[in-house]
C-alpha positions as CSV (number, residue, x, y, z in Angstrom):
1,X,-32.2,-8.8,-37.8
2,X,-32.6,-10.4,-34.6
3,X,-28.3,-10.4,-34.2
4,X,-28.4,-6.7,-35.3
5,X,-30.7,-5.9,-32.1
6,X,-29.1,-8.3,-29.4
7,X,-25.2,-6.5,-30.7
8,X,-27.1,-3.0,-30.2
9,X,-28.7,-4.2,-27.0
10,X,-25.6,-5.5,-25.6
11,X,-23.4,-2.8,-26.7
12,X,-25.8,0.0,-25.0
13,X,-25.5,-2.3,-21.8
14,X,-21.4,-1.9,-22.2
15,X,-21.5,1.9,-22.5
16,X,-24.4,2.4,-19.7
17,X,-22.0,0.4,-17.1
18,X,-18.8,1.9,-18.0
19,X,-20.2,5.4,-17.6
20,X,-21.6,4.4,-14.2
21,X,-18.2,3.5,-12.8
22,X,-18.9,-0.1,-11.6
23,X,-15.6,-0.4,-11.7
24,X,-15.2,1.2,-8.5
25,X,-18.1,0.3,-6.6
26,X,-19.9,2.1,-3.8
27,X,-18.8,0.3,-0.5
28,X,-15.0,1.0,-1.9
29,X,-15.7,4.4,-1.9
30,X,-14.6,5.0,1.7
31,X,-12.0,7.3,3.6
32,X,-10.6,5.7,6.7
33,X,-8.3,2.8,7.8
34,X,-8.5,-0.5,6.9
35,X,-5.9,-3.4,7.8
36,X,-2.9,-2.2,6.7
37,X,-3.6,0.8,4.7
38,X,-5.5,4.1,4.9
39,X,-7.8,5.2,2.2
40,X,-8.8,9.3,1.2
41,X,-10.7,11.0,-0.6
42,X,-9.2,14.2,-2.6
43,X,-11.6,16.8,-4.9
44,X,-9.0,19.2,-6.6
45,X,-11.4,22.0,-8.6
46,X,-9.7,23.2,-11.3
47,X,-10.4,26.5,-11.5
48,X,-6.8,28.3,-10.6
49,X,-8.4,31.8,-9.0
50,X,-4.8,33.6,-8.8
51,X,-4.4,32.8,-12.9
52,X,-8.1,33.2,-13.2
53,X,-8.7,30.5,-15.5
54,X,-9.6,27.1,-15.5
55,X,-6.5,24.5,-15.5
56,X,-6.0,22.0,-18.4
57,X,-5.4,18.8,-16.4
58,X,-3.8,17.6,-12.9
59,X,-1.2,14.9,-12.5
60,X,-1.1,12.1,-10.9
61,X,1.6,13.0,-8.8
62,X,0.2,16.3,-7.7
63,X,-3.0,14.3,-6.6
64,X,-0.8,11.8,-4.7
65,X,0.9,14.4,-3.1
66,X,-2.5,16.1,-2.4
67,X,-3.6,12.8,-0.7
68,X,-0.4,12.0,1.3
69,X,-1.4,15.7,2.9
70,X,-4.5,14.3,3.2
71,X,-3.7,11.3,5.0
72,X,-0.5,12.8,6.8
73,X,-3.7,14.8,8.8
74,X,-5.8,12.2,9.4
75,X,-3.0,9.5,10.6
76,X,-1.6,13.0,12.9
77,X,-5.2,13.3,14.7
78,X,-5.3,9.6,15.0
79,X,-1.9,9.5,16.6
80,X,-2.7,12.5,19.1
81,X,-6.4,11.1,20.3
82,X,-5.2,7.8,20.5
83,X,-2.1,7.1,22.4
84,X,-1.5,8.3,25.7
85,X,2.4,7.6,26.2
86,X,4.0,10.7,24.8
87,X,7.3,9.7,24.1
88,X,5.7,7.0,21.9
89,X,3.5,10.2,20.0
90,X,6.0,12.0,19.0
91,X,8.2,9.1,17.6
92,X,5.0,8.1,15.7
93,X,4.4,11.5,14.5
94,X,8.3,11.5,13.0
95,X,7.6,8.4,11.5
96,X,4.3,9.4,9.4
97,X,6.0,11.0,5.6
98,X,8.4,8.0,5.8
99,X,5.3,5.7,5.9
100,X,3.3,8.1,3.3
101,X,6.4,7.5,0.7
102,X,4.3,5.4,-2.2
103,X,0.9,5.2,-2.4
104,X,-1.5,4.8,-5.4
105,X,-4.8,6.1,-6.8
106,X,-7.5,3.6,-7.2
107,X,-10.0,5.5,-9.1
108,X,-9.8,8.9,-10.2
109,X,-12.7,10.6,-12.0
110,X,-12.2,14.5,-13.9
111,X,-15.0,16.0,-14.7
112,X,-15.4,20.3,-16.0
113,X,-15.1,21.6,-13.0
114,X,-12.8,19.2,-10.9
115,X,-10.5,15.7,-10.6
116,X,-11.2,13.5,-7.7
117,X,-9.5,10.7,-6.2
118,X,-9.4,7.8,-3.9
119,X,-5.8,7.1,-2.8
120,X,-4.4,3.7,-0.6
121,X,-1.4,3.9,1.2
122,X,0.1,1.5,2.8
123,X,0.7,1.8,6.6
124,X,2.4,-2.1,7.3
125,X,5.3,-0.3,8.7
126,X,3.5,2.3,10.9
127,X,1.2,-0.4,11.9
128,X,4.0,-2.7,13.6
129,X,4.8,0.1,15.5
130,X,1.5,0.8,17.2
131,X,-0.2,-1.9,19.4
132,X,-3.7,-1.0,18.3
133,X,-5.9,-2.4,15.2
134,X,-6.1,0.5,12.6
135,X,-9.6,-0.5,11.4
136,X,-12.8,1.4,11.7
């Protein structure tokens, strides 16, 4: 009896924790630059207003693309605030979809009502070419 209620106990402590997304734990749930790469935070909703219906699922890729818009934005406002030569700006600016070509979802949660999605991508290259850290 006693191995009956430690399997039950155990095995409500395995379904409580995976449900909680401990996986992907709070302080990694961040939008920004750090070292090398550059981390955001996409919420697609998937209710399509023009078909007026909700959508059945959302792919990867469209969320990657979604995120490389994302952090296309974000790395564009960086560029502009931050460095003052402007010949170097506008080379940087050229260079940002080249840099945005991979990337990769680390967690992505879908839900009734929408999919969301932390995406990294990797900025090594961009980074050599600016003389500043890219950390926040």
């Amino acid at each position: 009896m006693r191995g009956k209620i430690e399997f039950i106990f155990i095995a409500s402590l395995m379904f409580t924790s995976s449900c909680t997304g401990l996986s992907f734990k709070t302080h990694q749930r961040m939008e920004g630059f750090l070292n090398e790469t550059i981390r955001v935070y996409i919420r697609i909703y998937l209710f399509d207003e023009e078909a007026g219906k909700l959508m059945n699922d959302i792919k990867d890729s469209q969320m990657l693309d979604f995120g490389r818009k994302r952090a296309s934005r974000l790395l564009e406002a960086y560029i502009i605030t931050e460095i003052d030569d402007d010949e170097k700006k506008m080379s940087l600016l050229k260079e940002i979809s080249a840099s945005l070509k991979g990337g990769g979802i680390m967690h992505k949660n879908c839900n009734d009502q929408y999919c969301e999605a932390f995406i990294d991508f990797n900025l090594r290259t961009l980074k050599e070419k600016i003389d500043i850290k890219l950390n926040f």
